[in-house]
N, C-alpha and C positions, 0 to 999 in steps of 0.2 A: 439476534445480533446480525449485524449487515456490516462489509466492508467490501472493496475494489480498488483495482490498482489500473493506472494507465495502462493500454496495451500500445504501448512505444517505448523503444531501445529494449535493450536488453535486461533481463534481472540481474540486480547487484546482490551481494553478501547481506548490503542491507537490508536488501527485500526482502531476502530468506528468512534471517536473524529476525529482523522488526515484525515480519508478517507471516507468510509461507508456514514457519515454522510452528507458532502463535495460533495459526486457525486451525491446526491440525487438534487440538486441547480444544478450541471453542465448539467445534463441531460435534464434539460429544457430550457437552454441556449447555448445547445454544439450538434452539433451531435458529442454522444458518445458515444466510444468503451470503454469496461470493459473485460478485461479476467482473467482467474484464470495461473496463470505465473506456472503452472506443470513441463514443460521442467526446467525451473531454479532450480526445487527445486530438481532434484537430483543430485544436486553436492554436497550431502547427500545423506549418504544411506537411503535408504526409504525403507518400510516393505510394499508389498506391498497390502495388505488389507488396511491399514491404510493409504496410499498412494491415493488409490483410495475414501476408505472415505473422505478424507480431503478435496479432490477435490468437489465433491458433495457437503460436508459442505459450503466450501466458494461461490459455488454458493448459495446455502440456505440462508448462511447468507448476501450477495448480495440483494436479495429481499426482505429479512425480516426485513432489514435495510432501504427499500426504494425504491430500483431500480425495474422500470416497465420493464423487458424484450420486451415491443410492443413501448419504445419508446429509450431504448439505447441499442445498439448492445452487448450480453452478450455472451460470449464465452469460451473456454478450449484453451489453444495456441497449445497444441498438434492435438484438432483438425482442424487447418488451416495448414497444411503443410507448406506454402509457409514461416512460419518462419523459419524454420530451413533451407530452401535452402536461405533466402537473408542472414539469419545470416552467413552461411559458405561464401556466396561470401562477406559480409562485414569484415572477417577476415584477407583477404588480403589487406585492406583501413585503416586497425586498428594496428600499430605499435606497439610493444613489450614496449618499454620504456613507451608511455600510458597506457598499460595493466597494467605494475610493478608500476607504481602508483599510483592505484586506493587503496583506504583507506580499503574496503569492502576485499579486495583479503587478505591483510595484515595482517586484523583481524580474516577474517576465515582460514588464512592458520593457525593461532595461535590456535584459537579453533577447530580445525580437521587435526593435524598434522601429522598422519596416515593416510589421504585421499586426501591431497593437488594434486587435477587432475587434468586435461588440460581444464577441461568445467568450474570448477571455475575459471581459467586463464583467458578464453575469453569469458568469463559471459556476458560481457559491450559488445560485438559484438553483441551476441544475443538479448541482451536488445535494440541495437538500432536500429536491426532490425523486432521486435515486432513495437517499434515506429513509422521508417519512412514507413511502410506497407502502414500506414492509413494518410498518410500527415498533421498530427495534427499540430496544432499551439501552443497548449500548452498539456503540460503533468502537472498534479497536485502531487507532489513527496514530501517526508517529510527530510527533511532537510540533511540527511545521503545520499539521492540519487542526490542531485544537481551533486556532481564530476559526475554520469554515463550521465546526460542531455546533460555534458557540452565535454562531449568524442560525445557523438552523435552527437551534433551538428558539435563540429569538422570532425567526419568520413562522414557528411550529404556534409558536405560543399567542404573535401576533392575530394568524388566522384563527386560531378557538377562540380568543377574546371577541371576536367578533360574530363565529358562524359557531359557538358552542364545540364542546369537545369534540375532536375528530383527527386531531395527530398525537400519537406519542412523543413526547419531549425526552428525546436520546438524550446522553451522556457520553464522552468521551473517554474511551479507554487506551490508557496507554503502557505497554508494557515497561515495567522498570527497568530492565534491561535492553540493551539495543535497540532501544525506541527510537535512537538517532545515532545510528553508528559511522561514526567520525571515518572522513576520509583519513587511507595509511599517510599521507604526505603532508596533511594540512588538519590536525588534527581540531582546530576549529571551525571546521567544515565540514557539514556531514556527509558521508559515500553516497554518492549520488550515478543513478546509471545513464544520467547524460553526459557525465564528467569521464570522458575516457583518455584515462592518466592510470601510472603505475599506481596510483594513490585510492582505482578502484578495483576490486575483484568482481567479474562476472561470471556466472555460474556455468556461462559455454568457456571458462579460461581453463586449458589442458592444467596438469597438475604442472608441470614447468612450470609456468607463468604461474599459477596460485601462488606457487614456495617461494620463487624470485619475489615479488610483489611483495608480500609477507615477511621475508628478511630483510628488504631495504623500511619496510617502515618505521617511521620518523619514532623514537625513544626519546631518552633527553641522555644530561649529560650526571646522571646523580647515579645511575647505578645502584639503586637500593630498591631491590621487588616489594615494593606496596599499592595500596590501590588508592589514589592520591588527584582523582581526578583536576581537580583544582591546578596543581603545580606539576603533577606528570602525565599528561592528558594523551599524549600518546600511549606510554603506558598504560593505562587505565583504557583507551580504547582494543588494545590487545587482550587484557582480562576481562572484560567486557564479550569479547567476542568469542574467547576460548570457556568462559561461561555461560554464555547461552546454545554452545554447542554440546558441550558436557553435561548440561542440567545441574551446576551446581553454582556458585556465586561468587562474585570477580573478587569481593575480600575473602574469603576461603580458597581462589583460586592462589590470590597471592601469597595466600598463608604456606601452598603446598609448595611454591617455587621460591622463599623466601630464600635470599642470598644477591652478592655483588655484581651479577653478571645479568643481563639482558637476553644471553642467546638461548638460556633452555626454556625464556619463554616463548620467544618465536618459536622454535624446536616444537614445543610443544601446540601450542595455536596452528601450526602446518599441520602436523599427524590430527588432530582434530577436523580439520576443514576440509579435506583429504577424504579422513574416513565419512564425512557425511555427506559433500559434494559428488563424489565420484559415481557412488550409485544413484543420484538422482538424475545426475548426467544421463546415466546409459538408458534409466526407464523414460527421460523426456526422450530422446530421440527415437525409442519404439513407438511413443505415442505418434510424435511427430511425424513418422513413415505412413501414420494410417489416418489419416487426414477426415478421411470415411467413416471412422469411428466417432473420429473427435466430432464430427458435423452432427452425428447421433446424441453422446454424452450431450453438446449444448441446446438442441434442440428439445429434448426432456428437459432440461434444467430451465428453458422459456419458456415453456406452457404450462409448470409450476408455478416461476413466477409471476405468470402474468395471472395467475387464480390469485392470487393477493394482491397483486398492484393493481387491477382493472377493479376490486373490489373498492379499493382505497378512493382512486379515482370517481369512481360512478360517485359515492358520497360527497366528495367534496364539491363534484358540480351540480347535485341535486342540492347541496345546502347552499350555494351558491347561485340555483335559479335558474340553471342553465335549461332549455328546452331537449324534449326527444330521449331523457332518462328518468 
């Protein structure tokens, strides 16, 4: 199994919930790859002190979430090379009219109308050759990234048709819960950590702001605890999130808060988010003080995966013809 998250802005609840939380389970059931997606994130201008923080953060927050570096593969994509050369050769396997309808290019050409580059163009190439590096069977993605799964799988499946088997054909995994966890304000929108509004929670927000944030969010006006995504979708984003933190399920959660009132579910969704955020807080920011550490942890987690992705590669340009392998 293989997943990676941008390392730009902050981590949201979402991230925690939809991911973070999620790989802590797969990595004792998977051998798993984790990398911080760097290369992706600058089709954004990125500044680059904050650039390089970021990156360090989201390893930080990787462990402090959960992840054992001695038993899943933890890495930077930039430093495994071999992405970017299978990405450029899966560019030619990846057709323009695919490219123009991926939803993600659409929306960031919208919001970066000034920067619309060629790397956000072929974003979906590189993404799926971060993938088939590692011959995963399953990738864990949140609900927005199924179209990039389902490009890879076609570009995986293109190239065997032609140079005989030589990728795993992933499948998309997506968690049922918190897969897409609804911003608190706009509950038709999902928390997103470039969106900084009361309507995100980010995992450096003191507990002040958690609880504030958490009690202004958006309910409706029906007063009746079910779990009714449809017609109470803020609701239902609340039980949603105070069950993926309780390990239990957002209709059994409203089973237990059943009654006319709204506030002892927030009440509750706070003491929950509270008690899991808080100590992750304190273990990212030891990580984070030892920078020297962190440079170790990623640098073992590159030279593992670069024993599978350089393995991957060499075959695909030996059946491709290439000279010098």
């Amino acid at each position: 199994m293989l997943s990676g998250i941008q390392a730009s802005g902050q981590p949201s609840l979402g991230n925690l919930l939809g991911a973070l939380i999620p790989f802590n389970q797969y990595q004792n059931t998977h051998n798993f790859y984790v990398f911080m997606a760097d290369h992706h994130a600058i089709t954004v201008r990125q500044d680059p002190k904050t650039f390089r923080e970021n990156t360090y953060a989201l390893a930080a927050w990787y462990i402090a979430s959960g992840l054992n570096p001695d038993v899943c593969t933890l890495f930077a994509q930039s430093h495994v090379p071999a992405h970017t050369e299978l990405g450029w050769i899966l560019n030619s396997f990846t057709q323009m009219g695919e490219l123009e309808r991926m939803t993600q290019f659409k929306d960031k050409s919208q919001q970066h109308k000034q920067n619309i580059n060629a790397g956000l163009f072929t974003y979906p190439a590189l993404q799926a050759a971060d993938i088939l590096l590692y011959h995963p069977h399953e990738v864990p993605v949140g609900e927005d990234q199924r179209q990039h799964i389902e490009l890879t799988r076609d570009i995986a499946t293109r190239f065997n048709g032609i140079y005989g088997d030589t990728f795993t054909v992933p499948k998309a995994v997506i968690p049922k819960v918190a897969a897409r966890v609804k911003d608190l304000q706009d509950p038709t929108k999902k928390m997103s950590k470039s969106n900084d509004s009361i309507g995100t929670i980010f995992l450096l927000d003191n507990a002040k702001t958690i609880e504030k944030k958490l009690k202004k969010a958006v309910t409706d006006t029906k007063e009746n605890v079910i779990y009714d995504p449809q017609n109470q979708a803020g609701l239902a984003n609340l039980l949603e999130i105070y069950a993926t933190l309780t390990n239990t399920t957002p209709q059994q959660a409203a089973e237990d808060m059943a009654g006319p009132q709204y506030g002892p579910v927030k009440k509750a969704v706070i003491d929950a988010a509270l008690t899991t955020i808080i100590p992750i807080q304190e273990k990212y920011q030891t990580l984070m003080a030892d920078k020297a550490e962190l440079d170790n942890i990623l640098a073992k987690g590159a030279a593992k995966a670069s024993l599978k992705a350089n393995q991957t590669l060499l075959n695909v340009k030996q059946k491709m013809g290439y000279t010098g392998v």
